[in-house]
N, C-alpha and C positions, 0 to 999 in steps of 0.2 A: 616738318617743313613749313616754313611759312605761307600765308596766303597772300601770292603777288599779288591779287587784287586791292590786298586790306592795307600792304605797304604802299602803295603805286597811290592809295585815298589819302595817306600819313603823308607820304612823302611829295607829291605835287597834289593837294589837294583844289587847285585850279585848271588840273586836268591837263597839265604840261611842265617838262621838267627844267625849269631855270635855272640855269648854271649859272654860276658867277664865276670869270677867272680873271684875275688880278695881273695884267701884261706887264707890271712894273717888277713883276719877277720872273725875269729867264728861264730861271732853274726850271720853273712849273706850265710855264706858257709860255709861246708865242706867236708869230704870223704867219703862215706860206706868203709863197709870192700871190697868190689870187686871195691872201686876207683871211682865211681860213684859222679858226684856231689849230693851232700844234701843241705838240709837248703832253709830258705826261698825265697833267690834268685835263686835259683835251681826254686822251684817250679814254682813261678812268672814267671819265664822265658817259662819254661815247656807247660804254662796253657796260654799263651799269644802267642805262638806256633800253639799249638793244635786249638785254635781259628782259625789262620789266616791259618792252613792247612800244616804249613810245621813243621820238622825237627830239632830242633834248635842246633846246633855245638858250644860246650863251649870251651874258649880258657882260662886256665889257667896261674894265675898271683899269684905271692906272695907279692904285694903291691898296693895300692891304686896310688901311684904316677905312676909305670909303667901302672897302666891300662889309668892315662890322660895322657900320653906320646903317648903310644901306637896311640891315635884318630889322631896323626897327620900322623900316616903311613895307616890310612884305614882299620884299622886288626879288626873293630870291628865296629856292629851294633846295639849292645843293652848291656848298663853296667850297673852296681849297684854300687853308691859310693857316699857319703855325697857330698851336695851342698855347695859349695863355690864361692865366686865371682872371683876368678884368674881362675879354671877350668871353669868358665861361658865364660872365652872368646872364648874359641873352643867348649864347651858343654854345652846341652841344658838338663835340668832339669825337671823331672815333679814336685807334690810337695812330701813333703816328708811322706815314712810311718812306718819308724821307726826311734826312737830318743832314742840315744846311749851316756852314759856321756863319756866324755874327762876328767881324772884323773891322779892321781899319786901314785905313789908304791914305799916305802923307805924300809927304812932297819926297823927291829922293833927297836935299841936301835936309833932311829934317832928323832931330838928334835922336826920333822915338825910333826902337826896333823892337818895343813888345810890347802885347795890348796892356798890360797892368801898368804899365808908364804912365798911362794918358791923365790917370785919374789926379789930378791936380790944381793946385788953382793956377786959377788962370788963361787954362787952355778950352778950348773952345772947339768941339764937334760938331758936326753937323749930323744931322739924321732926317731921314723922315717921317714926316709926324704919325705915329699911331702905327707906325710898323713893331715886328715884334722885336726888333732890335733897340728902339726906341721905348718902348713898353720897360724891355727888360734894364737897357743901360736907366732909365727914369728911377728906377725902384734900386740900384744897385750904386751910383755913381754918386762918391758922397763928397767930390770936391771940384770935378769938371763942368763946366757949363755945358749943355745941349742946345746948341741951335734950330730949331725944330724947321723943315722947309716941307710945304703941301705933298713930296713924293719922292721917291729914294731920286730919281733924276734930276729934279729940283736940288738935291741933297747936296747930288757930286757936284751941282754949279756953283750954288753956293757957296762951298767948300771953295771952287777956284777965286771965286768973281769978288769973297771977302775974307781971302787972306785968311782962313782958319786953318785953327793945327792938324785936325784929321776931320776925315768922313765914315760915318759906319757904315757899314753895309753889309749883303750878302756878299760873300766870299769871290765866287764868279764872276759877278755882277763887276765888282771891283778890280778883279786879277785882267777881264776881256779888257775896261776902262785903260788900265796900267801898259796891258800891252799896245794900245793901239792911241797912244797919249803918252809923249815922253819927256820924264822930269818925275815921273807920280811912280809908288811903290806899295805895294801890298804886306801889312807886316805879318811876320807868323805867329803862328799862336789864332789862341779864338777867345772872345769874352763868356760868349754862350753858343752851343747847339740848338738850334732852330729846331720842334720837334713838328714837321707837316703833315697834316692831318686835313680827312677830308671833314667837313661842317656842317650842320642843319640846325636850323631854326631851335630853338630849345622848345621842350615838350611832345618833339613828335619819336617817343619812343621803340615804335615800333620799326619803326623807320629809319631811326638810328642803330637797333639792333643787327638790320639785315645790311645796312653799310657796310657794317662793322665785319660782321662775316665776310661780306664783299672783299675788303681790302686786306682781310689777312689771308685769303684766297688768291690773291693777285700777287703778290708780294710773296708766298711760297711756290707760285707755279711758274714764276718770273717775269709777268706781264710786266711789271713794273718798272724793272730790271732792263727788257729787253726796249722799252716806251724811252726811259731813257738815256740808252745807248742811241736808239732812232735819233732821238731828237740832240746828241750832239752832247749831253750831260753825263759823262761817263764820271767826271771828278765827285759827283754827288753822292751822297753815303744810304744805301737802304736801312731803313731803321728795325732794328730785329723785333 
């Protein structure tokens, strides 16, 4: 068994646990009415706290690229944000325990009905910048334009306000837009699986071990599961 005190030194080594959670994704966070974080990374974070005896201090973000910015100023000691290999080089990963599609959102009279369409010249996405959809369509997209905007919200506006041909985005994110905005359509199909994963600074090994245990403890006793039925996220896929 580990020694909570020696992780608790690894893992908030300022003597209190900074959470960073990212509200520009639904799927993992949001607000109560009195402002409050909710949602699965709320919880996770909460219940990994309450273990270790402290506190935890959430530091709000409205993008996934500012929270892997953020790790090079120190502002933060435990995050939630899909795994990728460019955020690997400053952050360290546990594995993932939810798997989120990466899609697109057209106009309904628009001639695309499947993601492998989009890739052409010509057309013109929107994303936002440094999210993991944008990461992955960057490295993968070898004749579509990316329009890059500061934050997936920024993304969908854009998408309206200059006439381009889709918007990526998280699946949900997109399909709530769609239903509650009419003229816009969610295609099927996904370009990539989002693999969510919780985060810590890189080199705090020990620290990262006992997450890691943490979360696949969570995810087989159903906290995970049950966090996000709570919070309204039933569509979202637990990652085995």
């Amino acid at each position: 068994m580990q020694d909570v005190q020696a992780v608790m030194t690894g893992l908030a080594p300022q003597g209190e646990l900074r959470v960073a959670l990212n509200f520009g994704n639904t799927v993992l966070a949001q607000r109560g009415k009195d402002g409050a974080p909710l949602g699965v990374a709320a919880d996770l974070a909460r219940e990994l706290a309450r273990r270790l005896g402290v506190v935890p201090r959430f530091i709000s973000y409205d993008a996934a690229a500012k929270v892997a910015d953020a790790v090079e100023e120190n502002a933060w000691d435990l995050a939630f944000m899909a795994i990728d290999p460019k955020r690997g080089e400053k952050i360290d990963f546990t594995e993932a325990y939810v798997l989120i599609e990466g899609t697109y959102m057209v106009r309904n009279n628009s001639d695309w009905m499947q993601v492998d369409e989009l890739d052409r010249k010509g057309i013109k996405i929107a994303v936002g910048q440094g999210a993991a959809y944008d990461l992955f369509l960057s490295r993968h997209l070898t004749q579509a334009e990316l329009v890059k905007l500061p934050t997936s919200a920024a993304a969908v506006h854009g998408f309206m306000e200059q006439h381009l041909d889709a918007v990526a985005g998280v699946r949900q994110t997109l399909d709530e837009f769609a239903q509650n905005y009419a003229g816009y359509r969610v295609l099927d199909g996904y370009f990539t699986a989002i693999h969510q994963a919780m985060a810590l600074p890189k080199g705090r090994d020990m620290a990262l071990a006992y997450v890691s245990g943490f979360l696949t403890e969570m995810k087989k006793n159903g906290f995970v599961a049950e966090s996000l039925r709570r919070s309204g996220q039933q569509g979202a896929t637990i990652a085995p």
